[in-house]
C-alpha atoms as one frame of an Amber mdcrd trajectory, in Angstrom:
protein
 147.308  54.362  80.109 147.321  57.880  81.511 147.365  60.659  79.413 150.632
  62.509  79.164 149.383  65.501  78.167 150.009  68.424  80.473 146.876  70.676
  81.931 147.745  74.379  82.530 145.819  76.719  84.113 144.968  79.751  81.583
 145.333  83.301  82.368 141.912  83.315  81.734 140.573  80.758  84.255 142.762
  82.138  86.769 141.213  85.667  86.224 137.560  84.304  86.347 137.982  81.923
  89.571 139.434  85.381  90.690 136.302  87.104  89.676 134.208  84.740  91.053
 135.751  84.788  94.280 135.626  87.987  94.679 131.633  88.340  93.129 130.878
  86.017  96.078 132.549  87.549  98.797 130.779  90.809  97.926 127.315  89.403
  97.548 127.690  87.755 100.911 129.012  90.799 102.228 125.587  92.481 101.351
 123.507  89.724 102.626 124.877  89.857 105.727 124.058  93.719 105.855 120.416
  93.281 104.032 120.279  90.844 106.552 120.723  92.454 109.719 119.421  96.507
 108.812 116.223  95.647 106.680 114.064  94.669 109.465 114.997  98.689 111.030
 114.907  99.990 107.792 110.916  97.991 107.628 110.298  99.314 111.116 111.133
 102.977 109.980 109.374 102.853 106.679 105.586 101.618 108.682 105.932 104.514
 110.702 106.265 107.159 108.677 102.980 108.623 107.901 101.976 109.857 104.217
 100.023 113.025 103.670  98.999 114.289 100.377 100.575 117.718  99.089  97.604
 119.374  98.475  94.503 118.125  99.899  91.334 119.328  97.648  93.121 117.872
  94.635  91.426 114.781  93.757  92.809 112.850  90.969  93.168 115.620  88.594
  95.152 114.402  85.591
C-alpha cells in the first residue's frame, strides 16, 4: 500500500540546497581562476630574486 502521508519540503532544506548551490558555484568559480593564473603567479614567484636586508648579519637571534 503506498503511504498517504504527504512530504513537504522545509524552509530549512530549501535554504540549505540553496546554500549548497550556491557554496558550489563559488568554489568552482575559484578553481577555474586557481586554475588558469597559478601557473603565472608560479612563473613570477621563481623569478624574483631574494636578498638579505643586511648582509654581515648572520643568524643573530
Amino acid at each position: 500500500m503506498i503511504s498517504k502521508s504527504k512530504k513537504y519540503f522545509t524552509i530549512f532544506g530549501i535554504l540549505a540546497a540553496t546554500v549548497d548551490k550556491k557554496m558550489q558555484s563559488l568554489n568552482c568559480m575559484i578553481d577555474a581562476i586557481l586554475h588558469s593564473s597559478l601557473p603565472r603567479i608560479t612563473k613570477i614567484l621563481l623569478a624574483k630574486e631574494l636578498k638579505p636586508i643586511n648582509l654581515d648579519s648572520t643568524n643573530k637571534i
